[in-house]
N, C-alpha and C positions, 0 to 999 in steps of 0.2 A: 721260360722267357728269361732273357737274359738283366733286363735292369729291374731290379727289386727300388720298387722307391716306398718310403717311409707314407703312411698313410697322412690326408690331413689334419694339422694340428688341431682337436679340439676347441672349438670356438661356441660361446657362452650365448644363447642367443636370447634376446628380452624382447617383449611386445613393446613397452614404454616405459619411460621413468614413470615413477609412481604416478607424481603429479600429472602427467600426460596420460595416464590410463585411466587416471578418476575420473577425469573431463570428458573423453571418448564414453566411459561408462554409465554415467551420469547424464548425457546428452541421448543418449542410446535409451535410459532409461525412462528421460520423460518422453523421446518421442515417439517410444513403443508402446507407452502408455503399460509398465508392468506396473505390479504394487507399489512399489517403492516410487517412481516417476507420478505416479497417480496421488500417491499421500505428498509430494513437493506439489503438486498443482493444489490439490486439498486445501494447504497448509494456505496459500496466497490467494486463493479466492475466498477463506477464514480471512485472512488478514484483511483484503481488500472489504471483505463484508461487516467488521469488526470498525474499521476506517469508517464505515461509511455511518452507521450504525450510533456508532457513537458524537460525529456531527450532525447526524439527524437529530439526537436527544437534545444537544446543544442547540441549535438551533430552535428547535421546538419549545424548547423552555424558556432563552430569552425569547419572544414571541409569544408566550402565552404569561410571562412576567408581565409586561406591560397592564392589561388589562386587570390581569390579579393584582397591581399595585395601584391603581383606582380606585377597583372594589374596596380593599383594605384599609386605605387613606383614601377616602373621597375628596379631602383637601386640595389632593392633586388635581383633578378635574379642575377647580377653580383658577390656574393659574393658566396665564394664556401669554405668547408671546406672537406680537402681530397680530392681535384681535385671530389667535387658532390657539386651540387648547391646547395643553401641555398632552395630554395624551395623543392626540390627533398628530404632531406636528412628532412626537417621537416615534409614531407607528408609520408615518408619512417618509420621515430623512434617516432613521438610521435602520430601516428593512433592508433597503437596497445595500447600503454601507455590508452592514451584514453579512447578508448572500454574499455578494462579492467579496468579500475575506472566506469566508467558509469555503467556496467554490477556490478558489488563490488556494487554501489550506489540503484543502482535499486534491487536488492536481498534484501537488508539492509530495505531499505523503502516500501518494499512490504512486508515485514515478520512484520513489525510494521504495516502496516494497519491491515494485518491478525490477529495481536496478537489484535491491536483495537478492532476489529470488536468480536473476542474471547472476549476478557473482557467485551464486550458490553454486549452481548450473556448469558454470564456467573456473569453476575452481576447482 
């Protein structure tokens, strides 16, 4: 044959930049569910249980203070405001208060593990 052509220049070929393969990799891995995607789920259902775990104990202790600090000081008992006893009227108005910061607290700290766990994922 008469025209001899010079073969293709060698060209370098890459699946992704780093950072774009980690992402692929790592997406691939939790939603394949191997080891490694298994122990990132692990790790945020730990977390979220940890979260949760630990405002239960909070909560549970202010809540069981109350009554244990009657027991302790009975003095308190005797103090009333509006003819309702100092115990009564603080197991009555700051339960709800309470909950409602706790529950506010636990949404807040659970949407930032999640969003964690997302930038984990996605990084």
């Amino acid at each position: 044959m008469s025209g001899h052509t010079d073969p293709p220049a060698r060209q370098r070929v890459v699946l992704a930049q780093r950072h774009g393969a980690r992402i692929v990799r790592t997406r691939v891995e939790v939603q394949e569910q191997t080891e490694v995607g298994d122990a990132m789920i692990r790790g945020l259902v730990r977390a979220q249980l940890g979260l949760a775990i630990r405002l239960a104990v909070v909560v549970a202790g202010s809540l069981c203070a109350i009554p244990l600090s009657t027991m302790l000081f009975p003095a308190l008992s005797d103090y009333s405001v509006w003819g309702i006893r100092l115990p009564w009227l603080v197991m009555g108005g700051a339960v709800l208060p309470l909950l409602l910061i706790t529950g506010w607290v636990f949404v807040r700290r659970a949407e930032r593990n999640e969003q964690d766990f997302t930038n984990l994922v996605d990084d």
